[in-house]
KOLFIPA-745904 format. One record per residue (C-alpha): y, x, z. Coordinates in steps of 0.2 Angstrom, whole numbers, plus 2048, in hexadecimal, padded with zeros to 3 digits. Layout:
N
<site py="Y" px="X" pz="Z"/>
...
REM end
This chain:
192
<site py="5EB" px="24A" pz="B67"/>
<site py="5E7" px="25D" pz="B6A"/>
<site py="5DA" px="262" pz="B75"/>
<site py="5D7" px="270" pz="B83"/>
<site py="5D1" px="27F" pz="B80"/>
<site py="5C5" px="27B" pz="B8F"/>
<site py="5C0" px="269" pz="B87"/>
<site py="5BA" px="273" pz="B78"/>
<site py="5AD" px="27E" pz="B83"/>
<site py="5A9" px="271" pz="B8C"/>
<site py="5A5" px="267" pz="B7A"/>
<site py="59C" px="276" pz="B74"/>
<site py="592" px="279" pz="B87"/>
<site py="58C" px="267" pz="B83"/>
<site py="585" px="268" pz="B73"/>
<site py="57D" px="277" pz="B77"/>
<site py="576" px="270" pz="B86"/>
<site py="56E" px="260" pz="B79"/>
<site py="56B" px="267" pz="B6C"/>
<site py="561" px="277" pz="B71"/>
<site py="555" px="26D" pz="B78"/>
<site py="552" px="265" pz="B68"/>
<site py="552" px="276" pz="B5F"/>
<site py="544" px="27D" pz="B6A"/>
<site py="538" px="26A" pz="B68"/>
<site py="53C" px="26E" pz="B55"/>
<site py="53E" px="27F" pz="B53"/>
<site py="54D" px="288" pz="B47"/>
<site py="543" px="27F" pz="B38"/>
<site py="53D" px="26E" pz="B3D"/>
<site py="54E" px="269" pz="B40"/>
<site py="55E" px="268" pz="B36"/>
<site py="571" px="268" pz="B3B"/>
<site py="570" px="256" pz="B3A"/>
<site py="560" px="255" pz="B46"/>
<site py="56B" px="25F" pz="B52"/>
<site py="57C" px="255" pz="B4F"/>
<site py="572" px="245" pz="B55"/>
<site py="569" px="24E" pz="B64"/>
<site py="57C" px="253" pz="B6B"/>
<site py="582" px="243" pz="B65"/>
<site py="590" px="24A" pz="B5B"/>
<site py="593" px="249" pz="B49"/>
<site py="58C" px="25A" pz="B3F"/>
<site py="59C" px="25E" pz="B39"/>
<site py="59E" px="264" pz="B4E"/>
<site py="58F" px="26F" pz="B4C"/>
<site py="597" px="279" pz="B3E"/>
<site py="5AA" px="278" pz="B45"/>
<site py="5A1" px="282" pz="B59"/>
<site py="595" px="28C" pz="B50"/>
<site py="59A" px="28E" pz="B3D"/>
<site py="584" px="28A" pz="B38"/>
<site py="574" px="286" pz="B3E"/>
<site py="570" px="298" pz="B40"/>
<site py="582" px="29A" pz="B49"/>
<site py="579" px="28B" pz="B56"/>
<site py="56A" px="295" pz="B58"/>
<site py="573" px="2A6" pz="B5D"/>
<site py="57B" px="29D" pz="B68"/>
<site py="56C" px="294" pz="B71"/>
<site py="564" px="2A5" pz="B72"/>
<site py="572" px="2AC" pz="B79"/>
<site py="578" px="29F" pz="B85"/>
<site py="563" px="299" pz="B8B"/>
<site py="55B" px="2A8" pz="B8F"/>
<site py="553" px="2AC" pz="B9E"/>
<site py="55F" px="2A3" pz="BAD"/>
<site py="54F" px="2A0" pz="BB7"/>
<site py="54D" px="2B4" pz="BB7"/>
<site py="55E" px="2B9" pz="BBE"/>
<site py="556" px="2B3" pz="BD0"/>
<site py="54D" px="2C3" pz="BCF"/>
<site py="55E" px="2CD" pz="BD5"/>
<site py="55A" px="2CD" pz="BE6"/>
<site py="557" px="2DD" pz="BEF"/>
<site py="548" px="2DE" pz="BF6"/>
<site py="53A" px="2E4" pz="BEC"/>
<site py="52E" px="2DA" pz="BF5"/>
<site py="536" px="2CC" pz="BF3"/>
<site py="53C" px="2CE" pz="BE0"/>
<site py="529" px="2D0" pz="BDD"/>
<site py="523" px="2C1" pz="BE8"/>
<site py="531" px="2B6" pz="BDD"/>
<site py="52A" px="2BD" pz="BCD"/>
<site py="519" px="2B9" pz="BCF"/>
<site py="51F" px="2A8" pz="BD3"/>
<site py="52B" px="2A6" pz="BC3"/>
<site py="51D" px="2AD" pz="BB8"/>
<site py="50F" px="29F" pz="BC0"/>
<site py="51C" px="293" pz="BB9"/>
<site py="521" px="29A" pz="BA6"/>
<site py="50E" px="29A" pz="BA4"/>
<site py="50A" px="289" pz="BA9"/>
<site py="505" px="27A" pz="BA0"/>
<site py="516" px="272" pz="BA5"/>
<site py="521" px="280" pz="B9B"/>
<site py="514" px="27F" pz="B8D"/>
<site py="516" px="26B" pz="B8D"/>
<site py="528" px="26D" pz="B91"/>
<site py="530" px="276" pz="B7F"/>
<site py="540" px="26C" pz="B82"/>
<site py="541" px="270" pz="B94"/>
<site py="53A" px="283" pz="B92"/>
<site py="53E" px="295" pz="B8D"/>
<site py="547" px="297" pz="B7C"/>
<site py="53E" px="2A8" pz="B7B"/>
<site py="52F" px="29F" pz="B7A"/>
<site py="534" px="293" pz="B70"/>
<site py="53E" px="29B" pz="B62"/>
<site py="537" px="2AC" pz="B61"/>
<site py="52F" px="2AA" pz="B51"/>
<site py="540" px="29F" pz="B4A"/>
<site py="54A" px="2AF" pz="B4E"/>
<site py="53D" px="2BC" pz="B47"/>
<site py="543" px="2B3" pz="B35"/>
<site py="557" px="2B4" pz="B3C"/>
<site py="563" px="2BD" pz="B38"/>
<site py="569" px="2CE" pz="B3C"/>
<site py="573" px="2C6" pz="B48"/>
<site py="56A" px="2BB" pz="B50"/>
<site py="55C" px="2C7" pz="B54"/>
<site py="568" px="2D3" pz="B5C"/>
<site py="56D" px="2C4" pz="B69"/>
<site py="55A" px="2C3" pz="B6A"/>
<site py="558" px="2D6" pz="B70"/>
<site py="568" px="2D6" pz="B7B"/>
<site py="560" px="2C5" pz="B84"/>
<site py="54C" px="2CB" pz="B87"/>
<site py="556" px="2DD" pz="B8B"/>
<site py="55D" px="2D2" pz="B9A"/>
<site py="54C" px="2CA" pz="B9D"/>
<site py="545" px="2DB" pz="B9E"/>
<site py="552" px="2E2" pz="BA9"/>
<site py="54E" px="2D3" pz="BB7"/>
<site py="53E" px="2D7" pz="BB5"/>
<site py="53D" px="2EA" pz="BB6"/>
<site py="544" px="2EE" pz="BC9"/>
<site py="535" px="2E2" pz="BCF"/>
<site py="527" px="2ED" pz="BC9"/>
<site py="51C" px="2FC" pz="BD1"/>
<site py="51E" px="30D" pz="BCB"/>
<site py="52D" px="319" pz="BC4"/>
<site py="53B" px="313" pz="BB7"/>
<site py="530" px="318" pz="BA9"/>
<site py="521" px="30D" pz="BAF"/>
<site py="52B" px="2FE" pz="BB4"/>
<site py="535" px="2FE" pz="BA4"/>
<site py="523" px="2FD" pz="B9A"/>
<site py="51C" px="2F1" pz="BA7"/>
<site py="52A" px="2E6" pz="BA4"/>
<site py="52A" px="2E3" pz="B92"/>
<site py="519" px="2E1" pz="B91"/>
<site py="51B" px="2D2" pz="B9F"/>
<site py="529" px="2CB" pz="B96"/>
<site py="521" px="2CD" pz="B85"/>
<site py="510" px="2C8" pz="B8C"/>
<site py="516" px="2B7" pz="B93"/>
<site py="521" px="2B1" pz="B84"/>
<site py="514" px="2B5" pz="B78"/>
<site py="507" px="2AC" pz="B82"/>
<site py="510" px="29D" pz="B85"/>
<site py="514" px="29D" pz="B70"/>
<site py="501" px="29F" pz="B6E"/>
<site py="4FD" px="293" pz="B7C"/>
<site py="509" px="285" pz="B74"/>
<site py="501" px="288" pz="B63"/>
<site py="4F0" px="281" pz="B6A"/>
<site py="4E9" px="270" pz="B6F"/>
<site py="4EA" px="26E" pz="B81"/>
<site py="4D6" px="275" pz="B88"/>
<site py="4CE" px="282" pz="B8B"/>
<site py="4D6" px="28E" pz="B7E"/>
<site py="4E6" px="289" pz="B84"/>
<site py="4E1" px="28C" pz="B96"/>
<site py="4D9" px="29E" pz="B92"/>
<site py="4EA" px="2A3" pz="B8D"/>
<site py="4F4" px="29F" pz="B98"/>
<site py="4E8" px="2A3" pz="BA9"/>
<site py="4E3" px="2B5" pz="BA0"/>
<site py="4F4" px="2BA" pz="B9D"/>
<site py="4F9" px="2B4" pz="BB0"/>
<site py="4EB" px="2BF" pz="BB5"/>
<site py="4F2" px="2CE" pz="BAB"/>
<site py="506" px="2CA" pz="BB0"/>
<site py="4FF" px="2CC" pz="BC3"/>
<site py="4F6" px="2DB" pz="BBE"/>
<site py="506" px="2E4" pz="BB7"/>
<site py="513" px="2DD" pz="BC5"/>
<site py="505" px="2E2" pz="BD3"/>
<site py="4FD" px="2F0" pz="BD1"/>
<site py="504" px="303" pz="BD2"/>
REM end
């Protein structure tokens, strides 16, 4: 029996869908082909025949789970666009999305498995954060220059400091992270 061409991107959507979730719990190392096979329910041979290798799987989780809670920002009103950002960013750095790996941003999660990628994989990386920063960039003060540097260092500050937040015991050290970098993400989306 031959299948669709539709069945198999549906297939792939699906272990994509399970199995990323245990690549970010995990990370790129703490998990093999097989680890992933089981969390999609498939055999591993599935995993090599959609993405050729592990690494394969991981370009493609980057590619496909970056950032989908940042394309709200696309509204036109500046106000607005500014209003919403503040909220998204009180959520990436809250205790839920440090908690939440599985659940959570694949940037935060996988940043320091992509810095040890491929050529390849780290180029999807940069086309995905340029997206990020793009979302971000219209909903800060000042000229194109400004908004363009306000915007990385938003989207770099909240990845790293849910990275460096997740690397801790939940507390105060925890807590400190999280809240100052909130404080300095308002600063920069805020204040001309």
């Amino acid at each position: 029996m031959r299948y669709t061409k539709d069945h198999k991107e549906q297939a792939r959507a699906a272990i994509l869908a399970s199995a990323s979730r245990r690549l970010k719990e995990k990370g790129f190392h703490g998990v093999g082909v097989d680890g992933l096979a089981a969390a999609a329910e498939v055999t591993s041979g599935a995993i090599y025949s959609h993405f050729g290798s592990k690494e394969g799987f991981l370009e493609q989780v980057i590619r496909g789970y970056v950032s989908p809670e940042f394309e709200a920002l696309s509204v036109d009103d500046q106000a607005e666009r500014r209003r919403m950002l503040v909220e998204l960013v009180y959520s990436y750095l809250s205790e839920e999305h440090c908690e939440g790996v599985a659940d959570g941003c694949v940037l935060a999660a996988l940043t320091a498995d992509v810095s040890r990628a491929s050529d390849s994989v780290r180029e999807v990386y940069q086309l995905q954060i340029s997206k990020m920063v793009a979302l971000v960039l219209p909903a800060m003060p000042g000229d194109f220059e400004e908004q363009r540097q306000r915007a990385w260092a938003l989207v770099a500050a909240i990845i790293g400091a849910v990275s460096v937040a997740r690397a801790l015991p939940a507390g105060v050290h925890r807590d400190a992270v999280l809240q100052s970098t909130l404080r300095s993400a308002e600063d920069l989306i805020t204040r001309a």
